[in-house]
C-alpha positions as CSV (number, residue, x, y, z in Angstrom):
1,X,-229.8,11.9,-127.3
2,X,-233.6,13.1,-127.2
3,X,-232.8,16.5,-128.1
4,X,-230.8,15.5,-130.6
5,X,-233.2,13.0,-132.2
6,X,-235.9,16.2,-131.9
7,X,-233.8,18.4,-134.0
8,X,-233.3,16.1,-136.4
9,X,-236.9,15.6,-136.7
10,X,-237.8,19.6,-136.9
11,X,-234.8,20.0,-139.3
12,X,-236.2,17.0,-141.5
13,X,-240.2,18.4,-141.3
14,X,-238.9,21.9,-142.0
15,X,-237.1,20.4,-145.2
16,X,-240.3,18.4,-146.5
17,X,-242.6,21.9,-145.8
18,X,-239.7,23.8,-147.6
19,X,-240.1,21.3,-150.8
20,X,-243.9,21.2,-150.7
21,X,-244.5,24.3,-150.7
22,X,-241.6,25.2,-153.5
23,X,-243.2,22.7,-155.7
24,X,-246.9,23.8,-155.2
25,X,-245.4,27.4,-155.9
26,X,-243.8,26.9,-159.3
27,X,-247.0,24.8,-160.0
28,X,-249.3,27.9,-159.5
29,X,-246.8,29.9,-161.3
30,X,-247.1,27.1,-164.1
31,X,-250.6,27.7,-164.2
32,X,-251.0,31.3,-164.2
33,X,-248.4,31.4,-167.0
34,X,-251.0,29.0,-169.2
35,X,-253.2,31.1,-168.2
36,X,-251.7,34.4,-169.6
37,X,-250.8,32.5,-172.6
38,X,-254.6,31.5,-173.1
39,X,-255.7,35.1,-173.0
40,X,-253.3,36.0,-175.5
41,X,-253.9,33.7,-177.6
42,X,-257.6,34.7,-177.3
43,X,-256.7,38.2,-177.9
44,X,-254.8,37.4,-181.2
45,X,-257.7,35.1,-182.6
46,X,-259.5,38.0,-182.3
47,X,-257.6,40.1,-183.8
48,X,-257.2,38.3,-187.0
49,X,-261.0,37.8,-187.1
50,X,-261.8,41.6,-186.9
51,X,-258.8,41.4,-190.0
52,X,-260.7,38.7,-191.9
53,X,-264.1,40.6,-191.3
């Protein structure tokens, strides 16, 4: 009955770790894409300034 109580508990942890680190994944992905889309934005500012000038 132990072992099977312990396998549970390994399967469950390895589920939670599995989720955790999934969601903290997308979220860097999330934030690198803002990123990208900050520097572009940047770069096309700037681009219609040098237009305007």
């Amino acid at each position: 009955m132990k072992e099977i109580l312990d396998i549970l508990i390994w399967v469950g942890f390895g589920f939670l770790l599995f989720v955790f680190l999934r969601g903290f994944n997308e979220s860097q992905v999330q934030k690198h894409k803002d990123k990208l889309d900050e520097v572009e934005k940047r770069k096309q500012e700037k681009k219609e300034e040098e237009k305007t000038v």
